[in-house]
N, C-alpha and C positions, 0 to 999 in steps of 0.2 A: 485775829481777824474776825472772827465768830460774833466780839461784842459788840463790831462795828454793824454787823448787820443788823437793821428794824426789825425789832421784837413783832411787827404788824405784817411784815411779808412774809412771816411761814405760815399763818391761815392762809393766806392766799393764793402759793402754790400747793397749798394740800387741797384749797376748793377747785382751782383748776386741773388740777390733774382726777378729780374728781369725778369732773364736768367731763374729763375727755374719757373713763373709763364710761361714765354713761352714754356718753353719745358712741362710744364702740358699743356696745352691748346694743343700743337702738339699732344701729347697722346692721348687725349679726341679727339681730330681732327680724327685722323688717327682709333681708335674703332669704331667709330659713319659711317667711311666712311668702315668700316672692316665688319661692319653687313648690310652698304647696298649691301655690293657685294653680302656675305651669301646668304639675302632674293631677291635680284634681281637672282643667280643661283639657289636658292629655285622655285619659282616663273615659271622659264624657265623650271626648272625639271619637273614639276606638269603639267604643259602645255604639254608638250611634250610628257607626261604617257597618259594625257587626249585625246589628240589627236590620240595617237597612238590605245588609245581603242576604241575611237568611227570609228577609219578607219577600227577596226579588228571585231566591230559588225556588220557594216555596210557590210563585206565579211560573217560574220556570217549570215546577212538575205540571201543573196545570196544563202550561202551552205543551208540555210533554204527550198528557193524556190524551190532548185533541189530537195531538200529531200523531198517535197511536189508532187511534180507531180512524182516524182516514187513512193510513197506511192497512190500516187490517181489510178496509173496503176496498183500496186497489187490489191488494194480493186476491182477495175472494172474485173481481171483476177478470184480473188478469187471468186466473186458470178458468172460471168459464168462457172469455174470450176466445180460448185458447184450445175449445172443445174438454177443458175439465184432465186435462192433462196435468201431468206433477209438475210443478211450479218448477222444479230442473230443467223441464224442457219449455213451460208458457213462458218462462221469464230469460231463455236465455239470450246473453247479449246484451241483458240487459244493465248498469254498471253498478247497481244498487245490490245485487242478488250476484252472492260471494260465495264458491266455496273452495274454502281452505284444505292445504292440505293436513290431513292429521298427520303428527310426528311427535317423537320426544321431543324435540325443540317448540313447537308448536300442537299443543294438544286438543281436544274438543273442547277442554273445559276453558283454553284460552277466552278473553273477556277485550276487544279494541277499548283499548284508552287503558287500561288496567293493568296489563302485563305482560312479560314479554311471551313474546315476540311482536305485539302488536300495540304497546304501548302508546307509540304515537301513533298509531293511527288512525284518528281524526283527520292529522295534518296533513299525511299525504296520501290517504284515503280515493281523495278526486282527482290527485293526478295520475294512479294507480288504477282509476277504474275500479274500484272493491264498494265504493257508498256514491251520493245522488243527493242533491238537495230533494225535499216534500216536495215541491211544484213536480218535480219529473217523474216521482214515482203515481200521485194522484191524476197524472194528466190522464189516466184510461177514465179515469169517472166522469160520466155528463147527468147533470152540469158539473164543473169544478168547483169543490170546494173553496172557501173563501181563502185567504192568508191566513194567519195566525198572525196579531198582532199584539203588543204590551198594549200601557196604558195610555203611550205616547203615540198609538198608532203606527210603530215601527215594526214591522216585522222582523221573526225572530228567525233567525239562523239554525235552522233545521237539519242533517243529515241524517240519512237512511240505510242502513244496511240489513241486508237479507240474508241472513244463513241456513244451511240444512245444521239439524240438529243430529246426533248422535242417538236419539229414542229410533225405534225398528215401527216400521209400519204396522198400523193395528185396522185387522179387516173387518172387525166388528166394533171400534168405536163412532160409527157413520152408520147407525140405525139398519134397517132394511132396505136403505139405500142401493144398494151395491157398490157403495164408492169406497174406497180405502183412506184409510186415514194418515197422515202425513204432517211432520212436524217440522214447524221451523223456526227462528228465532229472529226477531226484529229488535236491531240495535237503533238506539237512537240518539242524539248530539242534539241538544238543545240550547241556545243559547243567544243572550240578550241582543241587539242591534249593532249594541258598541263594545261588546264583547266582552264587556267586565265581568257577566255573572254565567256561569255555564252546569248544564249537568245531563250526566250519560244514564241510561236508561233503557231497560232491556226485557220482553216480552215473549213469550211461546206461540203461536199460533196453530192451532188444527185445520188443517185444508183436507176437505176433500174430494178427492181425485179418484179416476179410471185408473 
């Protein structure tokens, strides 16, 4: 049967099969070079999100700093309002200015947002009464201070909380004063309009008081 076959059709299933291992190999070529685009536009997307959010934290410390020193000018407004009394008693009642209990479960050096026992508490903070948006704590200032806006002109999502610190009263770091000095600590929750980029932030403040 062998001799009956044309001497001329076995080049030409050796070149077609030829033809068909190249056009696999093109295939496989062209996939292998189709997922590096994929992961090299992968790669650029992630960077570019990464990037975008460490530029929009980095404004978020910003809006933090503002938000700190007008919170510093209320606390200093609120206890001279208040005849210069300790900020336990000018501020109380008031939902921003918190103190915890200390306990092995919950210690002084507890951190809201950070660990427990207060980990989430940002989130339920305000319905808790323990923190305050910026507008409520700066309202004793006149005039009030502006908003704190981005670059979009949205204001930033601000909370407040006020704690007594665990430092003991020091009656000579308030000059010849005669006021005593009094420590506390201003937690702050900063964060963008649409809530994508956030960060917590936390300060001592010296008040002095009768």
């Amino acid at each position: 049967m062998a001799a009956l076959i044309p001497t001329h059709a076995r080049p030409l299933r050796a070149q077609q099969a030829q033809q068909g291992y190249v056009l696999l190999l093109t295939l496989i070529t062209l996939v292998v070079l189709l997922f590096g685009v994929l992961f090299t536009m992968r790669g650029n997307l992630l960077q570019n999100v990464m990037t975008g959010n460490t530029a929009q934290r980095q404004k978020d410390v910003q809006a933090g700093d503002l938000a700190l020193r007008q919170v510093q000018q209320a606390l200093i407004a609120t206890v001279q309002g208040a005849g210069n009394q300790v900020l336990d008693v000018a501020a109380s009642g008031q939902p921003w200015f918190y103190a915890p209990v200390v306990s092995p479960s919950a210690p002084a050096s507890a951190v809201p947002g950070s660990n427990a026992p207060y980990a989430n508490f940002w989130t339920t903070c305000i319905a808790s009464k323990q923190c305050a948006p910026l507008s409520s704590v700066v309202s004793v200032l006149n005039p009030a201070p502006p908003a704190i806006n981005d670059a979009s002109g949205n204001p930033y999502q601000v909370l407040v909380s006020v704690w007594p610190t665990n430092r003991p009263t020091n009656a000579y770091a308030c000059g010849t004063t005669g006021f005593t000095a009094s420590y506390y600590t201003i937690f702050l929750r900063v964060a963008e309009a649409n809530g994508s980029t956030a960060i917590n932030t936390q300060s001592v403040i010296k008040l002095c008081t009768s």
